[in-house]
C-alpha positions as CSV (number, residue, x, y, z in Angstrom):
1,X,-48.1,-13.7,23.9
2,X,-48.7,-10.2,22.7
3,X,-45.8,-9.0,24.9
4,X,-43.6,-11.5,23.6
5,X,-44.6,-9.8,19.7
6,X,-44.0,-6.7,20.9
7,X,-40.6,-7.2,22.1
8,X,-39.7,-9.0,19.0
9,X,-41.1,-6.3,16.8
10,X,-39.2,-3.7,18.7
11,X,-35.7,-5.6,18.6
12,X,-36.6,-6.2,14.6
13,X,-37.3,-2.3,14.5
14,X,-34.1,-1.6,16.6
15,X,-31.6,-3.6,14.7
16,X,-33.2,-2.2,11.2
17,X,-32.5,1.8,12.6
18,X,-29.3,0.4,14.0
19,X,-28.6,-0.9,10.3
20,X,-29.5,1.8,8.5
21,X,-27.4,4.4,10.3
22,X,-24.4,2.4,9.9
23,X,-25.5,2.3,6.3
24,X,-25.8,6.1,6.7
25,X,-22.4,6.7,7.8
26,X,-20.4,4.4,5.8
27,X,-22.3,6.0,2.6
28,X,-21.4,9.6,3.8
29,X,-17.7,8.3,4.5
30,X,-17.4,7.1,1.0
31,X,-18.9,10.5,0.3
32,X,-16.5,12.6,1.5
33,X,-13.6,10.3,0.1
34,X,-14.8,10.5,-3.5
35,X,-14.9,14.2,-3.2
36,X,-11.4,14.0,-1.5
37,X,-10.1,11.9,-4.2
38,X,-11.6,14.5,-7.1
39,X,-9.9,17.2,-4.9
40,X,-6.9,15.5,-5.1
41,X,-6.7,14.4,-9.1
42,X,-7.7,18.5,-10.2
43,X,-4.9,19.4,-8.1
44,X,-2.5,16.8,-9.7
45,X,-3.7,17.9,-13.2
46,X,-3.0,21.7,-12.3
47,X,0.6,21.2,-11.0
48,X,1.0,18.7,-14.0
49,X,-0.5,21.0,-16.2
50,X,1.4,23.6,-14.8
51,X,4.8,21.9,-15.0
52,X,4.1,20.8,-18.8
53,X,3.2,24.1,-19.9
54,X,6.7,25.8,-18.2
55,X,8.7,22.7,-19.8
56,X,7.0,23.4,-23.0
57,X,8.1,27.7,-22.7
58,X,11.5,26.4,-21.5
59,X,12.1,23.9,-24.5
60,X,10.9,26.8,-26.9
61,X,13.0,29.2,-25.4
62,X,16.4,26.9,-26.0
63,X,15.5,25.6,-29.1
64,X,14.1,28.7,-31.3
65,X,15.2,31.2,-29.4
66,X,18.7,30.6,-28.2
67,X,19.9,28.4,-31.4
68,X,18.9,31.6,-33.9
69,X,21.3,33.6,-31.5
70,X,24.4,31.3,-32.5
């Protein structure tokens, strides 16, 4: 009878480390795809960024600059 336990208790203890390293490596996935994602979106808001601030120098350029030329 105490073999029996001991085999149950070991399959229990198995399937709980089996658990927690999927656990493990789905948490680390999720990890690296959040820090992807915030990669991503600084990199958006720099080219964005980038392309309003040359739109803005371009607009000043042909509105004040150009029109006082006329």
């Amino acid at each position: 009878m105490e073999d029996i336990l001991g085999y149950v208790f070991g399959i229990g203890l198995a399937i709980v480390a089996i658990i927690v390293i999927i656990v493990a490596i789905v948490y680390v996935i999720s990890l690296i795809a959040a820090i992807l994602a915030g990669l991503a979106a600084a990199g958006g808001v720099a080219v964005g960024g980038g392309t309003a601030v040359l739109n803005y120098g371009r607009s000043v350029k042909e509105n004040l600059i150009d029109s006082n030329r006329k």
